[in-house]
N, C-alpha and C positions, 0 to 999 in steps of 0.2 A: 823212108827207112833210115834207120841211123843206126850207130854201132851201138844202142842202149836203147833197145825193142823191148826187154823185159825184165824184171826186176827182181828182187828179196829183199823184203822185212824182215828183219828180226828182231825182237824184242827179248831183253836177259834181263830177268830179276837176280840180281846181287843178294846172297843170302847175308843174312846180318854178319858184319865184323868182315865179310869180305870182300866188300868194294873194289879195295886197291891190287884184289888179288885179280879183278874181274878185269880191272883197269890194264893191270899190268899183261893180263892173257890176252887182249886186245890189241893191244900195242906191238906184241910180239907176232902176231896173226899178218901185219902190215906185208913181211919180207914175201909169205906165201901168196897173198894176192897177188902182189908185185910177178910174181913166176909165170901165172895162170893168163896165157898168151887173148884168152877169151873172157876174160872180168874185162867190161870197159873201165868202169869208174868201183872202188870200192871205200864204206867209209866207216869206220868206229864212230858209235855215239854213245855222251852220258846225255840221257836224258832229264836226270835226279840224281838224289844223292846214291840212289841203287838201282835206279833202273836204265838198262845199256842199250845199245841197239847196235845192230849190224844193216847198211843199207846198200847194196850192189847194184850195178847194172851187167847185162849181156845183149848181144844183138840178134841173139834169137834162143830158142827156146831148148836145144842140144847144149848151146855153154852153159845156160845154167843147170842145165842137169848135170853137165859134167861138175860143175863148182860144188852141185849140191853133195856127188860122191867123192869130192876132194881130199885134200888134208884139213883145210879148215873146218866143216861141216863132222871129219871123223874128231877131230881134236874137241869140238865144242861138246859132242854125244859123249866123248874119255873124260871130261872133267865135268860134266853137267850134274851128278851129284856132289862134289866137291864144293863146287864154285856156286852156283844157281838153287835158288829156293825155289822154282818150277819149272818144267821141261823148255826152253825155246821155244817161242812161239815163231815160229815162221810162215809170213804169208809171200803167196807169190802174186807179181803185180805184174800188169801193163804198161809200158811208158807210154802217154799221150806224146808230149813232146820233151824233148832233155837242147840245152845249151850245152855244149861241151865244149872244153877249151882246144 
């Protein structure tokens, strides 16, 4: 077992013309992860020029339920018609094995 048992996908569609808005809500997301004593690893992605992604880890399946009713997860569901041309996709994963520094 390791401190990164279990995971979140997210995947964000960037609705047109707002990329840098998506970029920018992301980036700003950093400080809250940083808080949440149970996110092992957490990471912003552009995967395209509009599609994002969120990818976390936890070491067991309580921190991510705690992350999933967070601030970050309520902030993404408050701006999700703003920012996003369709709902968050989040999937929940199993970590096989994680390297961690």
């Amino acid at each position: 077992m390791t401190d990164a048992n279990v995971a979140l996908l997210v995947r964000l569609q960037a609705q047109s013309g707002k990329e840098s808005d998506v970029e920018e809500f992301l980036r700003s997301a950093l400080p809250i992860a940083e808080e949440e004593p149970d996110t092992t690893t957490w990471f912003a992605l552009r995967m395209d020029d509009s599609t994002f992604g969120i990818f976390d880890t936890f070491p067991d399946e309580s921190s991510r339920e705690a992350h999933l009713s967070g601030e970050i997860a309520a902030a993404l569901e408050e701006n999700a018609d703003e920012l996003f041309a369709e709902p968050p996709e989040i999937e929940e994963i199993d970590v096989l094995e994680a390297k961690l520094p």
